[in-house]
C-alpha positions in Angstrom: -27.0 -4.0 -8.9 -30.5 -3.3 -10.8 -32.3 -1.5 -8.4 -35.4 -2.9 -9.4 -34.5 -5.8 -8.8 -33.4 -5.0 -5.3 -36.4 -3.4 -4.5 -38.9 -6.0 -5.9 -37.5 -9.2 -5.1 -38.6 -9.6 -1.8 -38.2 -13.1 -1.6 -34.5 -12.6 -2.7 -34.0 -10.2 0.5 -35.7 -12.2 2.7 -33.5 -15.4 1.7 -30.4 -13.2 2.2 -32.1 -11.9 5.6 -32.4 -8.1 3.8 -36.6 -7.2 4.6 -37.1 -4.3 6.6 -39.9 -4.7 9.7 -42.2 -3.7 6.8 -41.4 -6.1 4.1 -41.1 -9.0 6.7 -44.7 -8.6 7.9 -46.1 -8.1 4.5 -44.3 -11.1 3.4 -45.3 -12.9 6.2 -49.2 -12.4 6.4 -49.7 -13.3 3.0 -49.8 -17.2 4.0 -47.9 -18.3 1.2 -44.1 -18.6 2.3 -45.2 -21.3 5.0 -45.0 -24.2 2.3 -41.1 -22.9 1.8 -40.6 -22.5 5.2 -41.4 -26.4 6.3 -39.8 -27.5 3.0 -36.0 -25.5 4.2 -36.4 -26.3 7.8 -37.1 -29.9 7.2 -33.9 -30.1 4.7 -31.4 -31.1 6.9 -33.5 -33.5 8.2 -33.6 -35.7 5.1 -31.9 -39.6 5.2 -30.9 -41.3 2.5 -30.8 -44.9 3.4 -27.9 -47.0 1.7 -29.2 -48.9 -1.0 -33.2 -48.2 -0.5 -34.1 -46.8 -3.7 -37.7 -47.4 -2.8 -37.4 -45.2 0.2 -35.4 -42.9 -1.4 -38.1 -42.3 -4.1 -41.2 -42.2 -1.7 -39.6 -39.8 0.4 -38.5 -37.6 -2.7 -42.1 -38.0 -4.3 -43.7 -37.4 -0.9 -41.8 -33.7 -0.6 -42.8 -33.2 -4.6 -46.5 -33.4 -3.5 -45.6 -30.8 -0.4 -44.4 -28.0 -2.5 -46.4 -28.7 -5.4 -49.9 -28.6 -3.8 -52.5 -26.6 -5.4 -52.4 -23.2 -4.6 -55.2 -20.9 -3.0 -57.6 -19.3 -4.9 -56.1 -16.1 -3.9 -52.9 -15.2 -6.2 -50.3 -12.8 -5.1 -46.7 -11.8 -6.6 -44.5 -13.6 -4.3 -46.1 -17.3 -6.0 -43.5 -17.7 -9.1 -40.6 -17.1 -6.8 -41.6 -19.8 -4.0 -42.4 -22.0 -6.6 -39.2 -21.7 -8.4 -37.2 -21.6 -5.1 -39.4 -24.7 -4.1 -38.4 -26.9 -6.9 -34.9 -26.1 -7.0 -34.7 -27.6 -3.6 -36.6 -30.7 -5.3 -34.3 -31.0 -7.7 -30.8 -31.0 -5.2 -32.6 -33.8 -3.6 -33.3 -35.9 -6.1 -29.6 -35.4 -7.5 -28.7 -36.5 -3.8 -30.5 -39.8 -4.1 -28.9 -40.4 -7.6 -25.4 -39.7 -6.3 -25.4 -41.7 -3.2 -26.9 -44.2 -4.8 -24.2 -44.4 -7.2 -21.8 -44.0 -5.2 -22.4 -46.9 -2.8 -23.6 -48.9 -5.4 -21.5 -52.6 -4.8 -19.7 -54.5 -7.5 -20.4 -58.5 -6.7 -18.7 -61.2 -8.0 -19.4 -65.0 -7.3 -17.6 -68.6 -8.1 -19.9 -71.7 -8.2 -18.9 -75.0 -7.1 -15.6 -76.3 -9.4 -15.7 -72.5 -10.8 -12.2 -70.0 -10.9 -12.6 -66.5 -12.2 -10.5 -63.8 -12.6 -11.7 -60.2 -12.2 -9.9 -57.0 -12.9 -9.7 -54.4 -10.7 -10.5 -50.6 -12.0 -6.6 -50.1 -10.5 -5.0 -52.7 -12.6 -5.4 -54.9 -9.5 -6.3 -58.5 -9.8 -8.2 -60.9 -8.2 -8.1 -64.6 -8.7 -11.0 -66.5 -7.0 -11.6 -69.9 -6.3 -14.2 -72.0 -5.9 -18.0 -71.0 -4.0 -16.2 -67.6 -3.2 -17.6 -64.1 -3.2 -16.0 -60.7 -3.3 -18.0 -57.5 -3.3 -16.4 -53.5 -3.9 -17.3 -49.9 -4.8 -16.5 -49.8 -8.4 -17.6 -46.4 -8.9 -15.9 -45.1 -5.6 -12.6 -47.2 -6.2 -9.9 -44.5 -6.4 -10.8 -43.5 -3.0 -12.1 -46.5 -1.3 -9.9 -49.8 -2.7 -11.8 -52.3 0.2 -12.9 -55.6 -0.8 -15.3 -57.9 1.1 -13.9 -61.8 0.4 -16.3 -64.7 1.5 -13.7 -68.2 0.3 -10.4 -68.3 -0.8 -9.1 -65.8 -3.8 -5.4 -64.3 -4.5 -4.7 -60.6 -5.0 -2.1 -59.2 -7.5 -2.6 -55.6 -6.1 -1.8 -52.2 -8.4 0.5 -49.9 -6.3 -1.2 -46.8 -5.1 -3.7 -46.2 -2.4 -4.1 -48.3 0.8 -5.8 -51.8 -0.6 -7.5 -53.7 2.2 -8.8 -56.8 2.3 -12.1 -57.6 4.5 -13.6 -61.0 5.8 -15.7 -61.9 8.7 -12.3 -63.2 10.3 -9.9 -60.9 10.0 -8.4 -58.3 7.9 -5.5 -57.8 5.4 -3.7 -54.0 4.4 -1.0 -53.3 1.5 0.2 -51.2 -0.5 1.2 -53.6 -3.6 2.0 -57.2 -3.1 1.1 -60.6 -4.3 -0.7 -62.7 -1.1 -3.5 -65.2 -0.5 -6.4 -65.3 1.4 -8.3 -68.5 2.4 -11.4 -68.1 4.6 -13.1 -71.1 4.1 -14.6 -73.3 6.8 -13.7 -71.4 9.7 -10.3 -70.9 8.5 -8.5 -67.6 8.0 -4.9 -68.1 6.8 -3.1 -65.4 5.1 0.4 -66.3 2.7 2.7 -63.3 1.2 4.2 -64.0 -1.7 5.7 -60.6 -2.8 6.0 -57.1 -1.2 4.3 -56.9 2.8 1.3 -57.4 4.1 -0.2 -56.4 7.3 -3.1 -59.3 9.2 -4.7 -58.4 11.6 -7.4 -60.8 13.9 -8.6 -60.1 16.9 -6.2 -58.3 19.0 -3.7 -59.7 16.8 -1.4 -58.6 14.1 1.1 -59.5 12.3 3.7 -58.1 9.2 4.2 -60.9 6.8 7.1 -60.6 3.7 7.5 -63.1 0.8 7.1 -66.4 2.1 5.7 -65.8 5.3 2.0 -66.9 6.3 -0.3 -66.3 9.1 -3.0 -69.0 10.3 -5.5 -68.3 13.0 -5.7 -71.0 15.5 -6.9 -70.9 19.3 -8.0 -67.0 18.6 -4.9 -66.3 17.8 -2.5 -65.6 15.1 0.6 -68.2 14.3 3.5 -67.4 12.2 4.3 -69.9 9.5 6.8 -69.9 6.4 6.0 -71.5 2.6 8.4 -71.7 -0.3 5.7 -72.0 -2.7 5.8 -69.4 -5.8 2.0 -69.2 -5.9 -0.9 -71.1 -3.9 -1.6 -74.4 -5.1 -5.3 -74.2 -6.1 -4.4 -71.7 -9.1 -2.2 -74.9 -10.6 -5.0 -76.9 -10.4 -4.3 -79.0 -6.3 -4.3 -78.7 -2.9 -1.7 -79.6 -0.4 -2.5 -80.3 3.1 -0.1 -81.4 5.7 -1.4 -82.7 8.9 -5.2 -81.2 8.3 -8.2 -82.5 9.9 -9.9 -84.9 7.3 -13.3 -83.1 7.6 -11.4 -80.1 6.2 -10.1 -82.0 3.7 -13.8 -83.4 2.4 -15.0 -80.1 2.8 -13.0 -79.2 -0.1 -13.6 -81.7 -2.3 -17.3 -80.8 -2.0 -16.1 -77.6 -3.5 -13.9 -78.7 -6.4 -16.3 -81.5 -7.5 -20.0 -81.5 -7.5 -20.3 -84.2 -4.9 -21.3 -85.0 -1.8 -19.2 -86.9 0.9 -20.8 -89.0 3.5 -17.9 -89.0 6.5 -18.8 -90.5 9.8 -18.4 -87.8 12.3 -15.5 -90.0 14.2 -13.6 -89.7 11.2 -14.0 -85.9 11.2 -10.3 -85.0 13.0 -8.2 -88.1 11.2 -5.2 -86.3 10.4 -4.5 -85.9 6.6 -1.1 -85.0 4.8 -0.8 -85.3 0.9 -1.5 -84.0 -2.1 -4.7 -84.1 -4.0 -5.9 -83.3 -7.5 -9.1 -81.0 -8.2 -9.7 -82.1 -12.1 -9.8 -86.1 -11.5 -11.9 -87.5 -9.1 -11.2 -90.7 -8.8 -7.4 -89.6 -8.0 -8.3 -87.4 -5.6 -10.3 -89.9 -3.6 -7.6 -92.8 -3.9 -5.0 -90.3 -2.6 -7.5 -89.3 0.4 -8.7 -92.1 1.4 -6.9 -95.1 0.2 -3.6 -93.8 2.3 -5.5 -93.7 5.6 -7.1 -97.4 4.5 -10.4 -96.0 4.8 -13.2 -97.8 2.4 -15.4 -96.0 0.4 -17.8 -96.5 -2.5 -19.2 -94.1 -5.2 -22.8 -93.7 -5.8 -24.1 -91.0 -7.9 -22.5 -88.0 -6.6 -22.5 -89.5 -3.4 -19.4 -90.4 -1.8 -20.4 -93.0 1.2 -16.8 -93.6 3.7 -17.2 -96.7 5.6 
C-alpha cells in the first residue's frame, strides 16, 4: 500500500477504525467530522414508505441540505474527504428510493361495465377478465413474486414455474400451472378447476380441487361442488345459474349491459335457474323474468319489475 496514502488519509483510517489517540483527537477537535457523524448514525434509520415518492424525495432533499450546508469560514484538509464521503452516502440513498420504488411499483388493470380483456402475464400466464373487474401485480418483481390481487370474476391460464397465487378480499387460490376460475363478485367467492390442481383456501378452510371440481363459499364455509363445463360460461358470451337468488342474477345483468334494474326487495331471494344471454338484452330479460311471470317494462336504461 502507498504509504502516503496511509499516512495522510486520516479520514480513511478513521472509517476503518485505524487513528492512533493522536490522530483521533486531532480529527475530532477540528469540528468538521460532526456533519458525517449525524449523517452515518442516522443511516439506518432511514424509511422508505411504499409508494410515497413525495416523502421519499423530501426526505432525500432534506439530508442533501444536511451535508451540503455551507462550510465555516475556517478551511482545513480533512473538508474534500467529508464531502466526498458525504455525497456518496446521498447518492446510495437516492438509488434506494429509485429501486424500491420500482420494485413495488403495481401493474393495474380494469374492465368497465359490458368490457372483457385479456392481459398477458410477463410468465406467459394469462388472465381473462370479465366485466367491472380489477387485477393488480408487480410487473417488474414478477419472477419472484407471481401474486395477483382480483376484485370480479377473471380466468387464469397459468405458465408453469414458480408458485402463482391468486388474492381476493375472500379468499385465496395457489398453483403451480392450471386452468381455473375465480368469481368474486357480490359477496361471492366460488373457485372452478378446469386443468391441473388448485389449492382454495377461506377462512379456516381449504380445499384441493382437480379438473372439474369447484369450491363455493356459503355459511363461512367452503362446499365441494363438481362442473363438466370445458371453460366458464361468461368467456362464450352467457351465464348459467341454477337455483340462484334473483338479486344475484340482476346484479349481473347490471354488469353486462349498461342498465339499471329496479327489483322490489321481496323479490330479491326468488330462486332463478336458466340460462341467459350477455349480448341481447331483450333475450336476457324474457328468459329472466318472463319464466318466473314477473312483469316488467323498459324505460331508458331503466329496467322497472312490477
Amino acid at each position: 500500500m502507498d504509504d502516503k496514502f496511509s499516512k495522510d488519509n486520516i479520514l480513511a483510517r478513521w472509517l476503518d477504525n485505524r487513528l492512533d489517540d493522536n490522530e483521533k483527537n486531532e480529527l475530532e477537535s477540528n469540528g468538521e467530522l460532526n456533519d458525517l457523524k449525524v449523517v452515518l448514525d442516522d443511516i439506518d434509520t432511514w424509511q422508505i414508505e411504499k409508494f410515497d415518492v413525495e416523502k421519499g424525495l423530501a426526505d432525500l432533499n432534506k439530508r442533501k441540505k444536511l451535508v451540503i450546508s455551507p462550510a465555516p469560514t475556517k478551511q482545513n484538509k480533512f473538508a474534500p474527504w467529508l464531502k466526498m464521503a458525504a455525497a456518496i452516502v446521498v447518492l446510495l440513498t437516492a438509488g434506494y428510493v429509485t429501486f424500491n420504488y420500482f420494485i413495488n411499483a403495481e401493474t393495474n388493470f380494469k374492465t368497465t361495465v359490458a368490457e372483457t380483456k385479456t392481459i398477458n402475464l410477463p410468465d406467459g400466464s394469462v388472465v381473462k377478465m370479465d366485466a367491472l373487474s380489477s387485477i393488480s401485480f408487480k410487473e417488474k418483481d414478477w419472477e419472484n413474486n407471481r401474486n395477483i390481487q382480483l376484485n370480479g370474476q377473471a380466468f387464469f391460464s397459468v405458465a408453469k414455474g414458480e408458485v402463482f397465487n391468486v388474492i381476493t378480499n375472500s379468499g385465496s387460490i395457489q398453483v403451480l400451472g392450471t386452468q381455473f376460475n375465480v368469481n368474486t363478485n357480490n359477496s361471492i367467492f366460488e373457485v372452478k378447476c378446469y386443468e391441473g390442481k388448485v389449492k382454495v383456501t377461506y377462512n379456516s378452510d381449504a380445499e384441493i380441487l382437480t379438473k372439474g371440481h369447484a369450491a363455493i363459499a356459503k355459511a363461512n364455509k367452503l362446499v365441494h361442488t363438481t362442473h363438466n363445463a370445458k371453460n366458464p360460461e361468461w368467456l362464450d358470451g352467457f351465464s348459467k345459474y341454477f337455483e340462484t337468488n334473483l338479486l344475484q342474477v340482476v346484479t349481473d345483468l347490471e354488469k353486462y349491459y349498461d342498465i339499471n334494474i329496479e327489483l322490489p326487495e321481496t323479490y330479491n331471494n326468488l330462486q332463478f335457474t336458466g340460462t341467459v344471454p350477455h349480448n341481447d338484452l331483450n333475450t336476457a330479460l324474457q328468459t329472466l323474468f318472463s319464466s318466473m311471470e314477473i312483469n316488467y317494462k323498459i324505460s331508458g336504461k331503466t329496467i322497472i319489475v312490477d
